[in-house]
N, C-alpha and C positions, 0 to 999 in steps of 0.2 A: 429452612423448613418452617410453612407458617405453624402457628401453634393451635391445636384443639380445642375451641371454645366449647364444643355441645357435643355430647357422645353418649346413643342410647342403644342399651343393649336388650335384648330380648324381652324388648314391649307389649304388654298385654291389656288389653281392657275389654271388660266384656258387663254388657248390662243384660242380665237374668240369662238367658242359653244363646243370644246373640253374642259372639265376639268379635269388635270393631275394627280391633287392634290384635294384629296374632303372629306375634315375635320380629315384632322392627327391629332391624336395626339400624344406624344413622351417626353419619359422624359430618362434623360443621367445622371449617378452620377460620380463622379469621379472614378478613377481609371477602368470603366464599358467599356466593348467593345460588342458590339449593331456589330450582322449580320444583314444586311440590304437584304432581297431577293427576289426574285419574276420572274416573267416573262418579256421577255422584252416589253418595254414599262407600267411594271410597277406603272412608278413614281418615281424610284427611284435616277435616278440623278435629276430631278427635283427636288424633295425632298432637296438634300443638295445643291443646287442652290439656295432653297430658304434660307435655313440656313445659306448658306455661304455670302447671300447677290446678288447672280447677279440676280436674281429674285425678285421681290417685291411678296409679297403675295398678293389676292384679298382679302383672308378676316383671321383673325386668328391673334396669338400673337408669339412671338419667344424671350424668356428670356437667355442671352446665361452669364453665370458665374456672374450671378445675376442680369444682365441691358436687360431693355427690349431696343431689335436692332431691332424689328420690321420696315420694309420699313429704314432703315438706308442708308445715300448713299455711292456708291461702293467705293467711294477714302477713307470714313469714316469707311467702313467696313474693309479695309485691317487691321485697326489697333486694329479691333478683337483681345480679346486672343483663335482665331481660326487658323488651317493650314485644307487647301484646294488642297486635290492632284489631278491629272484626268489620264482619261487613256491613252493618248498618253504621257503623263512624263512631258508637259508645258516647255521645255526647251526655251533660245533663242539662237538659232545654232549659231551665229556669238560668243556670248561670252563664255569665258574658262568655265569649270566646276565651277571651284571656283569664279568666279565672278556671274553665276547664282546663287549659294547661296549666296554668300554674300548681292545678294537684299533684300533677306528676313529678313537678319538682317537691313538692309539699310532704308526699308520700317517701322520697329520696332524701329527709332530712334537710332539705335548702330552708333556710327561713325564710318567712312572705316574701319580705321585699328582693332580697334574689331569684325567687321561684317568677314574682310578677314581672321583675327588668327582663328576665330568661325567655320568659312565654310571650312577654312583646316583641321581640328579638327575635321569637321562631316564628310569630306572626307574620311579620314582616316580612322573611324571609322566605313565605309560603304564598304573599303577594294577598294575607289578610288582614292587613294595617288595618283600614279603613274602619272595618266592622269589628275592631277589636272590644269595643264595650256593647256590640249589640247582644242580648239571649242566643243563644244558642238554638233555639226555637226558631227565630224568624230567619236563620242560613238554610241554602239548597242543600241538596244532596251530599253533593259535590264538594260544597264548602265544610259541610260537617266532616268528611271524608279526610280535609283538607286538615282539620283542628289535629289530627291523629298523627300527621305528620309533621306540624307544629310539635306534638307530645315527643316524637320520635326524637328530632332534633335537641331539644331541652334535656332529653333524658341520655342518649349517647352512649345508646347499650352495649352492651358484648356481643348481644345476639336480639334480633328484631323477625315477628313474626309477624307475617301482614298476610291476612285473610279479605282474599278478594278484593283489591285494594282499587281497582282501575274498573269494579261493577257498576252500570250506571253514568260514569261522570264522560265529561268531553274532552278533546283530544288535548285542549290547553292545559288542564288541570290534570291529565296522564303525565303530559310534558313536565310538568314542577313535579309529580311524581319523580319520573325515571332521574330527573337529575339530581334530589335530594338524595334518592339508594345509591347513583352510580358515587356519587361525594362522601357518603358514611363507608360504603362498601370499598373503595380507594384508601377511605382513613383506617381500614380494619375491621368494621361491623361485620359481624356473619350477619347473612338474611336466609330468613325461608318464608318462601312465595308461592299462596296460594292463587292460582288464576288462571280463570277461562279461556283467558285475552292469547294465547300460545306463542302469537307474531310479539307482543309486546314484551313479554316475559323471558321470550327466547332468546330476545336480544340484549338482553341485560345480566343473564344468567351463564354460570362456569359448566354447572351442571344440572340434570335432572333426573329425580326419583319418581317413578311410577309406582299409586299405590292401587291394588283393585282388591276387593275384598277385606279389607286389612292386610294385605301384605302389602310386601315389595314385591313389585315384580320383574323391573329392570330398571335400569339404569345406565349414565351416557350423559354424553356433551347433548345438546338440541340438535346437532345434525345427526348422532347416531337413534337419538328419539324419536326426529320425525320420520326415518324411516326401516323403523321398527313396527312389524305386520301385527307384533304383539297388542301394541299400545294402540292403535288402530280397531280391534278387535274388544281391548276394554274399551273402551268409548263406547265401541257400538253396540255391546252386550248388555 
């Protein structure tokens, strides 16, 4: 039986009399890749906001590779065995390629010169050798997108949250996508995946939680999802 990396019980968030988030709950095993779906305004980056720490919950528990993080604080939460992607790519444009990822190791305790041999390594490996000493400023969309999963690889988390990962880029740089998660998620990685993309996601994923309102609302393999009258119904509401 795989083991429980991430298990959230009765999740709350609510800003002033809206509630975002209204009693999730979510359980992640290793090597699992969790589609995250819904309509916008869902809940579902809030969701891994509150997972990932920049969010405190109102009420509820969050146990992430065995310790409860519950309300953990943000400088405490970095050193999660969690990776937190978003959808503009999080870069910081003044620095190289390879210096944004080498935070991530930087952040994990690695000293420089391992965090920098690591992040040329994940460069490489993401097919962004070339522009590893360019600003982060003068990469595409795409490329930016791309640094995130350079960060992923270097960092080798327990559990990896990737919001909107495949918005925007082309079908080659989908491609080095789906084969870096299908290769972390084979080594053990839990993922949860935010994305519009359905065909692309669907095919990569074990399972899928539907969220509409903040809740759950069902749940299922992609074939019991895609034809579920339910989920069809949030979309179009």
């Amino acid at each position: 039986m795989k083991a429980i990396v991430l298990e959230a019980a009765g999740l709350q968030k609510a800003f002033g009399g809206n509630r975002v988030i209204d009693g999730v709950d979510f359980r992640l095993t290793a090597g699992e890749l969790v589609a995250l779906v819904g309509p916008n305004g869902a809940g579902k980056t809030s969701f891994l906001n509150l997972i990932s720490g920049q969010f405190r919950p109102n009420a509820g528990t969050i146990v992430l590779d065995g310790h409860d993080v519950t309300g953990l604080e943000p400088k405490a939460a970095k050193r999660r065995p969690l990776f937190r992607s978003y959808q503009n790519g999080g870069t910081f444009g003044k620095l190289t390629a390879v210096e944004n990822i080498a935070m991530t190791g930087l952040v994990r305790d690695m000293d420089r010169k391992t965090a920098e041999t690591r992040a040329a390594e994940a460069l490489r490996r993401v097919g962004l050798g070339p522009v590893a000493d360019w600003p982060a400023e003068r990469l595409s969309g795409g490329q930016r997108k791309l640094i995130d999963f350079a960060r992923l690889l270097l960092a080798r988390p327990a559990v990896a949250l990737l919001d909107e990962p495949t918005a925007g880029v082309n079908p080659v740089i989908m491609e080095v996508m789906r084969s870096i998660i299908a290769e972390m998620r084979d080594a053990g990685t839990g993922f949860i995946v935010i994305s519009h993309d359905l065909p692309w996601v669907f095919g990569l994923c074990q399972r899928v939680v539907v969220l509409a309102a903040g809740k759950v609302l069902t749940m299922g393999t992609p074939d019991e999802i895609s034809a579920d009258s339910r989920v069809r119904e949030a979309y179009l509401a």
